[in-house]
C-alpha positions in Angstrom: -9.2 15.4 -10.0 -12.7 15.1 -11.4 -15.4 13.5 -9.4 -15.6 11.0 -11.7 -12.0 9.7 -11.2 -12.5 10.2 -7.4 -15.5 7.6 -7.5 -14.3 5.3 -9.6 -11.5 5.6 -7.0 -13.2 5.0 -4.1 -15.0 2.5 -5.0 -11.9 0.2 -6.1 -10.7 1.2 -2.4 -13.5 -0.1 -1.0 -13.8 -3.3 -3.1 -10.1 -3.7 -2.8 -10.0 -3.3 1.0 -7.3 -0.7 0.9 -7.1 2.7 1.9 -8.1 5.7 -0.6 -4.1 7.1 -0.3 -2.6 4.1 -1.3 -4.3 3.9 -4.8 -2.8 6.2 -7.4 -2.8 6.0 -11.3 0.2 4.0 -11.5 -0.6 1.5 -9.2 0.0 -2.3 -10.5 -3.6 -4.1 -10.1 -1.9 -7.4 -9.7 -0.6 -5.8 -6.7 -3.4 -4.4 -5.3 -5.3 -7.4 -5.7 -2.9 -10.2 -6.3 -6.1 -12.7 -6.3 -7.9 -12.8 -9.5 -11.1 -13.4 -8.2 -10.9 -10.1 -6.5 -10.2 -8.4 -9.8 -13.3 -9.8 -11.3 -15.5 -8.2 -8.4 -14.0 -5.4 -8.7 -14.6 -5.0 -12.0 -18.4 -6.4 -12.0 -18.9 -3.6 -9.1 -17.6 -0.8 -11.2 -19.9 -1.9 -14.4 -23.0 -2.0 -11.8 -21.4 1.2 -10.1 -21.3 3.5 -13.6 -23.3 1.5 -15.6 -21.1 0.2 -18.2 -19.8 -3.0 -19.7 -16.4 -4.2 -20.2 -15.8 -6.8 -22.6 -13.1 -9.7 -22.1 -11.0 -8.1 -24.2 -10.6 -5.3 -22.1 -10.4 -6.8 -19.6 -7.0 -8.4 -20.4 -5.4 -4.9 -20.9 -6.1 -3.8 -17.7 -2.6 -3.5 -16.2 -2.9 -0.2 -14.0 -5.8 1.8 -12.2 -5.3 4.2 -14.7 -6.2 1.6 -17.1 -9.6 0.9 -14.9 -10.1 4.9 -15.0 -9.4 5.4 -18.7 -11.9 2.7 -19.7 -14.9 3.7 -17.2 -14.2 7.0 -18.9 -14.0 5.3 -22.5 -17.5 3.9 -21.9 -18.8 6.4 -20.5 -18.6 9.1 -23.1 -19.6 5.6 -25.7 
């Protein structure tokens, strides 16, 4: 795992409130964070975090912290 994808992870575990372990690729955001609010600040910490931008539209395809991952990645290499 790079150490990319192990700070982008542990910072949604800390934003999130949930242990490291429980947060894998596959993991359903809605059920990490079931409260939308909590999504948005996650989302606005990771753009201050790696200092990228998200658009709306991508926000809406975020399904999956392997989504989260694969677009911090996306705009990084922009």
């Amino acid at each position: 795992m790079s150490t990319l994808v192990t700070s982008i992870l542990a910072r949604m575990a800390e934003v999130l409130r949930r242990p490291l372990d429980s947060i894998h690729y596959d993991s359903e955001l809605s059920v990490l964070a079931p409260d939308s609010f909590v999504l948005v600040e996650m989302v606005i910490e990771l753009q201050d975090e790696f200092g990228v931008r998200f658009d709306h539209s991508d926000m809406s395809d975020l399904r999956t912290v392997g989504d989260v991952i694969g677009l911090v990645e996306r705009r990084l290499a922009a």
